[in-house]
MARTOR-561286 format. One line per 4 residues: number of its first residue (from 1); for each residue x, z, y of N, C-alpha, C, O. Coordinates in nm, 3 decimals, decimal comma. Example, Ala and Ser with C-alpha at 12.3 -4.5 7.8 and 13.67 -1.06 7.14 Angstrom:
1) 1,319/0,780/-0,569/1,230/0,780/-0,450/1,320/0,780/-0,330/1,424/0,846/-0,332  1,285/0,708/-0,225/1,367/0,714/-0,106/1,290/0,787/0,003/1,341/0,804/0,114 $
END
This chain:
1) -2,217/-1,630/10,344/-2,283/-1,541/10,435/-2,421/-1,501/10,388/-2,484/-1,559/10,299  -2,463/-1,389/10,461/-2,616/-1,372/10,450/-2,758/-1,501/10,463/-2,878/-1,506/10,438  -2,679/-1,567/10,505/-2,812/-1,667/10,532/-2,853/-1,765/10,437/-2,958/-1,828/10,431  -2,749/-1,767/10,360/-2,768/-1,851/10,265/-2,860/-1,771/10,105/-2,906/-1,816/10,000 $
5) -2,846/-1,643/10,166/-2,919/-1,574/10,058/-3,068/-1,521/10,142/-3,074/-1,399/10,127  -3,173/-1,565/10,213/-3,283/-1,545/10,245/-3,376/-1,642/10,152/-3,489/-1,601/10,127  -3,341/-1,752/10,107/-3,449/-1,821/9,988/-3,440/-1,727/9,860/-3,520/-1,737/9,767  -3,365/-1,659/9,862/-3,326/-1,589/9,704/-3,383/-1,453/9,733/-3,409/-1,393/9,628 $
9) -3,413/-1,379/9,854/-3,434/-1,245/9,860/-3,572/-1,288/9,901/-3,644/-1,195/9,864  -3,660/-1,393/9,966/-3,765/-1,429/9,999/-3,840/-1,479/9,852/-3,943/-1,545/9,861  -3,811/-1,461/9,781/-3,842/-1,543/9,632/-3,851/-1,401/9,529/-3,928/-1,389/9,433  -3,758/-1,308/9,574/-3,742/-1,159/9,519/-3,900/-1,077/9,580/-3,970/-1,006/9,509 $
13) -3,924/-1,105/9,704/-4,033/-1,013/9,812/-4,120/-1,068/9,725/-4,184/-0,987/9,657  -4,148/-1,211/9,703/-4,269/-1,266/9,651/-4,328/-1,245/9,546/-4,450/-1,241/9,534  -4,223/-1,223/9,433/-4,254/-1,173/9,309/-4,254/-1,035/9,266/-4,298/-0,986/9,162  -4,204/-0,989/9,350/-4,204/-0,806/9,376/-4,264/-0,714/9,482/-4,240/-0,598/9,517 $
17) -4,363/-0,821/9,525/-4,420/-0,755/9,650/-4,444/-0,601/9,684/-4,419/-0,536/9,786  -4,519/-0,555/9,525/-4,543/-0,471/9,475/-4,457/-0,342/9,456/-4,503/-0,228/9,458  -4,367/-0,364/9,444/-4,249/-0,293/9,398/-4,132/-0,236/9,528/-4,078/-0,126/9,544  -4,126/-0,367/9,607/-4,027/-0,353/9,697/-4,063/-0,330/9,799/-4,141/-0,413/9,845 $
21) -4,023/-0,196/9,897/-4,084/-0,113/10,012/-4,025/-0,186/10,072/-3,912/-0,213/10,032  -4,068/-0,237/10,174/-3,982/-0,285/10,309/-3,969/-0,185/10,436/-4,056/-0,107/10,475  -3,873/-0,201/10,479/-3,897/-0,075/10,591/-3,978/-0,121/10,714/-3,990/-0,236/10,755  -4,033/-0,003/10,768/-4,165/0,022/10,914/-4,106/-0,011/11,055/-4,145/-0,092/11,139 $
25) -4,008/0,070/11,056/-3,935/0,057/11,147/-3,785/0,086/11,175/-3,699/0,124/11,096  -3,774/0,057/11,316/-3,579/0,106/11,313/-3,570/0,171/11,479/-3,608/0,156/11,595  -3,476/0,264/11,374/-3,396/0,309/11,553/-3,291/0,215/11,596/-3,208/0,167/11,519  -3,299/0,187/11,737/-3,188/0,134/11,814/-3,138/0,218/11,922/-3,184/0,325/11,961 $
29) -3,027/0,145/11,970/-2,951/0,251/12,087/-3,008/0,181/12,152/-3,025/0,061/12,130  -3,049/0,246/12,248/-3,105/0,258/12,394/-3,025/0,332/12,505/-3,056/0,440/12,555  -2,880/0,231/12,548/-2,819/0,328/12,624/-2,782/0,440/12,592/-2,785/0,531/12,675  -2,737/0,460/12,463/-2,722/0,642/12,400/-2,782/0,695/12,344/-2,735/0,795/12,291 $
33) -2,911/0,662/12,325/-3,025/0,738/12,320/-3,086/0,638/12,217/-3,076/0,515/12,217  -3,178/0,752/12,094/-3,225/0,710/11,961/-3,368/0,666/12,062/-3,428/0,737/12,143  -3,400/0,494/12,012/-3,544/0,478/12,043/-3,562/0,378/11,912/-3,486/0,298/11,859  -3,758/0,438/11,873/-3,742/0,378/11,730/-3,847/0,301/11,786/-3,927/0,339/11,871 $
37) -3,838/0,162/11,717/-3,925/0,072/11,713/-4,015/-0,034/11,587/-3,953/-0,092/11,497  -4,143/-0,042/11,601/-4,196/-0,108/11,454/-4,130/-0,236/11,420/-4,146/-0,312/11,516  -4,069/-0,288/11,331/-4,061/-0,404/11,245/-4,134/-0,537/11,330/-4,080/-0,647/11,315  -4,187/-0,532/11,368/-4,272/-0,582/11,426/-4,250/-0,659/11,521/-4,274/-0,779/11,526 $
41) -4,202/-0,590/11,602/-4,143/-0,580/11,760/-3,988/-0,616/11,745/-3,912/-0,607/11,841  -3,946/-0,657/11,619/-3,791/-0,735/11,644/-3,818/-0,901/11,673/-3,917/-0,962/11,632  -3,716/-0,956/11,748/-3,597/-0,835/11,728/-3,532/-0,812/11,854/-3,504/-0,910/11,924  -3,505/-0,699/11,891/-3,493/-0,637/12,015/-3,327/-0,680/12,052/-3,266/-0,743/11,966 $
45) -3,257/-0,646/12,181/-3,167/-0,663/12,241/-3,052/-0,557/12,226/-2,942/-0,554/12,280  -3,112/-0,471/12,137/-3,051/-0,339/12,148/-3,003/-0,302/11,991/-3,095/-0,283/11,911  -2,890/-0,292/11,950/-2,838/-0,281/11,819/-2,883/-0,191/11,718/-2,846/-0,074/11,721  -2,964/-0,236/11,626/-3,063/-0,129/11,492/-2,938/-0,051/11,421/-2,862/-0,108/11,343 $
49) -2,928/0,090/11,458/-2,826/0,153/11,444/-2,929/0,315/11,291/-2,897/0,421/11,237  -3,021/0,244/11,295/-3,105/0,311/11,185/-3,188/0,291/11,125/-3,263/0,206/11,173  -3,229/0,346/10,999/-3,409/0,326/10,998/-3,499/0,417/11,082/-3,448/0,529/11,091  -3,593/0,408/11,135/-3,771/0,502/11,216/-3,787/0,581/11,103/-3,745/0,568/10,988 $
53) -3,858/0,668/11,157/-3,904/0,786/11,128/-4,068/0,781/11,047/-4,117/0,889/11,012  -4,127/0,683/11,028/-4,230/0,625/10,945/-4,140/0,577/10,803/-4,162/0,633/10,696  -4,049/0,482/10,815/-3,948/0,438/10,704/-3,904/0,513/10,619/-3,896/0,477/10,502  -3,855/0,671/10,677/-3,770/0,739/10,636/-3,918/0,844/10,561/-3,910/0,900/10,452 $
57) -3,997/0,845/10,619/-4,149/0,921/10,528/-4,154/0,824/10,399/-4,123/0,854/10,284  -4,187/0,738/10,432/-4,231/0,669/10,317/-4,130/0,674/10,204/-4,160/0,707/10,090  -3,995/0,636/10,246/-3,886/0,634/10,107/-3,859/0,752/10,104/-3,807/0,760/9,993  -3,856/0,898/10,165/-3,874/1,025/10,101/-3,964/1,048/10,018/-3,921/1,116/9,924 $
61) -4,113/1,011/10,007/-4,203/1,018/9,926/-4,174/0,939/9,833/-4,146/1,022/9,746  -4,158/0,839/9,784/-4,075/0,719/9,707/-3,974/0,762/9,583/-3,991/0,738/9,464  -3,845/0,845/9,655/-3,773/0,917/9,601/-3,789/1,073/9,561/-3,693/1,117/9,499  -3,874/1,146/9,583/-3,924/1,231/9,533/-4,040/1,202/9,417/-4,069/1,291/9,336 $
65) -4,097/1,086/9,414/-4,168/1,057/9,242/-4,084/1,007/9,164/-4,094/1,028/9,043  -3,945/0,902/9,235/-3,855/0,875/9,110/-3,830/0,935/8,997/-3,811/1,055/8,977  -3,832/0,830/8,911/-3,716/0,877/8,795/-3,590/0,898/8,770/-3,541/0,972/8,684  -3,530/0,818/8,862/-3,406/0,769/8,843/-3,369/0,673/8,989/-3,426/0,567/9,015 $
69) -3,284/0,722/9,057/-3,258/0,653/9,196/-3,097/0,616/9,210/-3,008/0,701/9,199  -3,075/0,465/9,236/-2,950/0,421/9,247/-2,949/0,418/9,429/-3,031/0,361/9,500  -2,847/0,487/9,466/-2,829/0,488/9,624/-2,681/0,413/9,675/-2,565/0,449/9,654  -2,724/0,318/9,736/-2,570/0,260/9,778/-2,564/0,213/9,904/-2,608/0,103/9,935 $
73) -2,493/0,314/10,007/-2,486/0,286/10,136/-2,572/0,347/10,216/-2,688/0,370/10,181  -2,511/0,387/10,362/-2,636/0,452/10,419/-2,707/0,448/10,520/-2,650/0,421/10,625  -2,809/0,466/10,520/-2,913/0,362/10,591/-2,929/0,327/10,767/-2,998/0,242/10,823  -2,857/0,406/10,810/-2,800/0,401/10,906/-2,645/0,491/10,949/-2,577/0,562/10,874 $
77) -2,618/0,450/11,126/-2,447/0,518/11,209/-2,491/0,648/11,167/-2,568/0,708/11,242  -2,448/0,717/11,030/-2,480/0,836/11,012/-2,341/0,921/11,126/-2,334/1,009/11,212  -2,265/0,841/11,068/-2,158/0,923/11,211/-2,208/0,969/11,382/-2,170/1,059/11,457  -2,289/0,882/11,394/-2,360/0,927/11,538/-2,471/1,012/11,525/-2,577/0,960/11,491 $
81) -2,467/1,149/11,547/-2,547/1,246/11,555/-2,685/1,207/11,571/-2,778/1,266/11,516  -2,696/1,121/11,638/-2,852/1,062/11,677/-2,891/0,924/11,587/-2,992/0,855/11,599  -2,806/0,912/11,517/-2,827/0,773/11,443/-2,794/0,809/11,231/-2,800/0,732/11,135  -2,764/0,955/11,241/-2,790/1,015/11,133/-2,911/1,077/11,050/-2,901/1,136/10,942 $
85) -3,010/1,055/11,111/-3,147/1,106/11,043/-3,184/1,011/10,940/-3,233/1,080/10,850  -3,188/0,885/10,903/-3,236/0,840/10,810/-3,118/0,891/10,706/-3,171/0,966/10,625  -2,973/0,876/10,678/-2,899/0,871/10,570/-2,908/1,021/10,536/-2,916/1,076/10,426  -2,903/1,071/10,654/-2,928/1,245/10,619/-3,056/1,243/10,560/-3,029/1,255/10,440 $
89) -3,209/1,235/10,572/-3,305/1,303/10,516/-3,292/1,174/10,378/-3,302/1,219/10,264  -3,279/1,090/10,387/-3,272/0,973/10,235/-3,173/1,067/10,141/-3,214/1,086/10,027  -3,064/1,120/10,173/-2,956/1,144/10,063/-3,038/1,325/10,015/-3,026/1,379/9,905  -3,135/1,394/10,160/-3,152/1,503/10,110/-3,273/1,498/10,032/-3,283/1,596/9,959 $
93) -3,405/1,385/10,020/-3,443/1,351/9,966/-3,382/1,352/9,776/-3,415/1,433/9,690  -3,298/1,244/9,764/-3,200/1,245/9,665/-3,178/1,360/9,600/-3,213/1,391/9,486  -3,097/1,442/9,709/-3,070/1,576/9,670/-3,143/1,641/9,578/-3,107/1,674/9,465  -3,267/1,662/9,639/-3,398/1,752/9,629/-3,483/1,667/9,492/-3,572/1,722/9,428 $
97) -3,450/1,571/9,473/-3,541/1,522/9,354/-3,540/1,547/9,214/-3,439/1,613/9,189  -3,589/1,529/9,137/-3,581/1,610/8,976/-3,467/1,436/8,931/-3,368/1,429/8,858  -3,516/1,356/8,987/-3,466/1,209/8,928/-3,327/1,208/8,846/-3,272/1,318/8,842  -3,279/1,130/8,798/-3,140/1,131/8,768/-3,098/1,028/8,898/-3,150/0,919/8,921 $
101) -2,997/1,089/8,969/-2,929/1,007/9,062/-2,801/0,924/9,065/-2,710/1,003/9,092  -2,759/0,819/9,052/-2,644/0,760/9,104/-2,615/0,751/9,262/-2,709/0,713/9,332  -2,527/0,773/9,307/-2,469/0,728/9,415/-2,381/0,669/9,434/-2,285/0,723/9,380  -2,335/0,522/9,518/-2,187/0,449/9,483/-2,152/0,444/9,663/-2,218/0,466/9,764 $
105) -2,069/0,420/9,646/-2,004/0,378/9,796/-1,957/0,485/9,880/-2,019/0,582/9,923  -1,809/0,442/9,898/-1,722/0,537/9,995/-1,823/0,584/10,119/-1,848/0,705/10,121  -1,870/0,520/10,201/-1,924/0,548/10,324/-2,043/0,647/10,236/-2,029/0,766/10,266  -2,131/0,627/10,156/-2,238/0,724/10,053/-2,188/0,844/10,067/-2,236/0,940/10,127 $
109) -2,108/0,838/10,021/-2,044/0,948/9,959/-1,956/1,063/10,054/-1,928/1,180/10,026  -1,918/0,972/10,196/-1,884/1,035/10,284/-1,979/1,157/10,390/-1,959/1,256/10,461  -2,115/1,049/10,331/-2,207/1,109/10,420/-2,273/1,209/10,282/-2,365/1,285/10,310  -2,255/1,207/10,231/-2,325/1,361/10,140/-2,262/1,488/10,155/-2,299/1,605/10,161 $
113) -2,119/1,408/10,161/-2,001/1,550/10,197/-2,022/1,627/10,340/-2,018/1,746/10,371  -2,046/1,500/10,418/-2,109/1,588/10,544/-2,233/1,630/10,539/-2,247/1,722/10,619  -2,300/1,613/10,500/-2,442/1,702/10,473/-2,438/1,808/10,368/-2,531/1,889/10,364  -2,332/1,816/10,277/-2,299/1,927/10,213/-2,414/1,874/10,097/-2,493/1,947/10,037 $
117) -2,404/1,761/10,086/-2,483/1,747/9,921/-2,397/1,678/9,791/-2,453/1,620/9,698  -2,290/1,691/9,801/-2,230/1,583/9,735/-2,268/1,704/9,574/-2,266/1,653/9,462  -2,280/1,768/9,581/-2,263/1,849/9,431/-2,416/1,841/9,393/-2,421/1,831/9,270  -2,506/1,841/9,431/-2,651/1,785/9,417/-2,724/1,644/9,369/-2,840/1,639/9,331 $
121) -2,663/1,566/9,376/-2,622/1,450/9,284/-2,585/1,452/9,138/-2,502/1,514/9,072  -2,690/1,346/9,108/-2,653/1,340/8,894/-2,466/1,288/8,876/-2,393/1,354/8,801  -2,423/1,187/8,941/-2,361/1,075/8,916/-2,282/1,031/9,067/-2,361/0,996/9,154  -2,174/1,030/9,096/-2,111/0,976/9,257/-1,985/0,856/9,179/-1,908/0,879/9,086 $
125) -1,996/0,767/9,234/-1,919/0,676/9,233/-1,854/0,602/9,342/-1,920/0,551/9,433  -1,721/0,596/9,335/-1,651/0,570/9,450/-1,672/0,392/9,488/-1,695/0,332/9,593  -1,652/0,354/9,360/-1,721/0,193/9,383/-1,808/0,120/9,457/-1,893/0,110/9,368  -1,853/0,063/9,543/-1,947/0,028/9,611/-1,975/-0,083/9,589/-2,067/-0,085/9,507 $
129) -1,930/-0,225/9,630/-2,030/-0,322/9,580/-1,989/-0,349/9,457/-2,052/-0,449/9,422  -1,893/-0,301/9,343/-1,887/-0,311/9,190/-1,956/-0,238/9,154/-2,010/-0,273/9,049  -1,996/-0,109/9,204/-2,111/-0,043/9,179/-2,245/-0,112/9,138/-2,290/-0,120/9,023  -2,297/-0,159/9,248/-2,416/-0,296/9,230/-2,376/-0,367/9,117/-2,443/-0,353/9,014 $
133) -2,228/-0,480/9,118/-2,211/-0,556/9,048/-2,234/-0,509/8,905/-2,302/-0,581/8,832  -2,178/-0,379/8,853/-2,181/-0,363/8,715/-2,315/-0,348/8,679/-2,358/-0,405/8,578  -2,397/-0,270/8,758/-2,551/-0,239/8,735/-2,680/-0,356/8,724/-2,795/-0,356/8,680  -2,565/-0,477/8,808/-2,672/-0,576/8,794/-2,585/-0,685/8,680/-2,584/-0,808/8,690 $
137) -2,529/-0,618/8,591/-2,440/-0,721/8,496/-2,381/-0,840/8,619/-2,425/-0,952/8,594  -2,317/-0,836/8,710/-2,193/-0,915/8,706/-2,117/-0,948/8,675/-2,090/-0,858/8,594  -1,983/-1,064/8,661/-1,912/-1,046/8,590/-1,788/-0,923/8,701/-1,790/-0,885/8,818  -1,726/-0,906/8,621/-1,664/-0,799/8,744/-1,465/-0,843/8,714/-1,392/-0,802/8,624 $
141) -1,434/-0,935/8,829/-1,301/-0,983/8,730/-1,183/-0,901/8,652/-1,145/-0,934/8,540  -1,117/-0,765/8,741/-1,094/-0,665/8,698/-1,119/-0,647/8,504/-1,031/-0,618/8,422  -1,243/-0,673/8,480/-1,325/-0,569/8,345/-1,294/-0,772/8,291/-1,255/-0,787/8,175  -1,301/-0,823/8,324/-1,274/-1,004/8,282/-1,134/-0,961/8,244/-1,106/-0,918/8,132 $
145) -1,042/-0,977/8,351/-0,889/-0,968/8,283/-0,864/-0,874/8,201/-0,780/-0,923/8,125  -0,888/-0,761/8,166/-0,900/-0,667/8,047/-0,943/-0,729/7,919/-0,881/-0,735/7,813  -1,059/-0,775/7,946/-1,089/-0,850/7,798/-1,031/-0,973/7,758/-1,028/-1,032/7,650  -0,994/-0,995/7,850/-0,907/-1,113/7,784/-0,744/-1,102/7,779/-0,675/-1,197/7,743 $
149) -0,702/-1,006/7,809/-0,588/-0,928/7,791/-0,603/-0,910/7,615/-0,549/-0,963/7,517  -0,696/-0,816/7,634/-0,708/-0,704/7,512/-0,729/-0,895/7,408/-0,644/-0,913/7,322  -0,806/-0,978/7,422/-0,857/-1,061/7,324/-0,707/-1,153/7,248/-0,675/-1,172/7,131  -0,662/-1,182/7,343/-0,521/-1,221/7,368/-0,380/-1,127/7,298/-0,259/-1,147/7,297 $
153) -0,442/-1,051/7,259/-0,335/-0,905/7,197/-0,210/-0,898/7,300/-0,123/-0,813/7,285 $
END
C-alpha cells in the first residue's frame, strides 16, 4: 500500500525540496459543488476530487519554462465538469509549451481527446504505470521474459 511508501517519498521532499512543487491546494465536492481549499486546512470530510486554482497557476507556469515534461495521470474527476479544471488547464498547459512532451496513461490520454489536444503532444503512450516503470529503469517483467527468451535461443 501507500503507507508504507511515506518514509521513501518523505526522504525524496527532503532532498529535493528544491525541485519538487507540492501542491497549494485542492478542490473538494461540496454537495456538488467545486469548493477549493489550502493544503493546510486538510484534511477535510469532503472527497479531494482536484487540484485549487493557486496549484494549477503555479504548475502552468512550471510547465511552460520546461524542457521536457513527462505527464502521467490526471490531476483530478476530469469527467465531472466541475472537477475538470486542473487536468484540463495542466494538459493545455502541456499543449501550449515549446517542451518535448510525453504523456502515458489511458485515463491521460482520454482526457486530451476530450479537450481536443491529443495531436499537440510530442509523444502519447498508452502505458501507464510501465510508463513510469521504464522511465525510472524498472525491471519491467514482460521486457525480462523477452530477454531471457531471446538469451536462451
Amino acid at each position: 500500500g501507500l503507507i508504507e511508501k511515506i518514509p521513501e517519498v518523505q526522504k525524496l521532499l527532503d532532498e529535493h525540496d528544491n525541485i519538487i512543487e507540492m501542491i497549494k491546494d485542492v478542490a473538494v465536492d461540496d454537495g456538488g459543488k467545486r469548493l477549493e481549499i489550502p493544503i493546510d486546512k486538510l484534511p477535510s470530510n469532503r472527497p479531494i476530487k482536484d487540484i485549487g486554482s493557486k496549484t494549477i497557476k503555479e504548475y502552468t507556469k512550471i510547465l511552460k519554462d520546461a524542457n521536457t515534461i513527462v505527464f502521467n495521470g490526471p490531476a483530478g474527476v476530469y469527467e465531472e465538469p466541475q472537477f475538470e479544471i486542473g487536468t484540463h488547464k495542466l494538459l493545455e498547459a502541456v499543449a501550449n509549451s515549446k517542451a518535448f512532451s510525453l504523456v502515458g496513461g489511458g485515463h491521460t490520454i482520454a482526457a486530451l481527446e476530450k479537450f481536443g489536444l491529443a495531436n499537440k503532444v510530442s509523444y502519447i503512450s498508452t502505458a501507464g504505470k510501465a510508463f513510469i516503470s521504464f522511465l525510472t529503469k524498472e525491471e519491467l517483467p514482460g521486457i525480462e521474459a523477452l530477454k531471457r527468451a531471446y538469451k536462451h535461443g
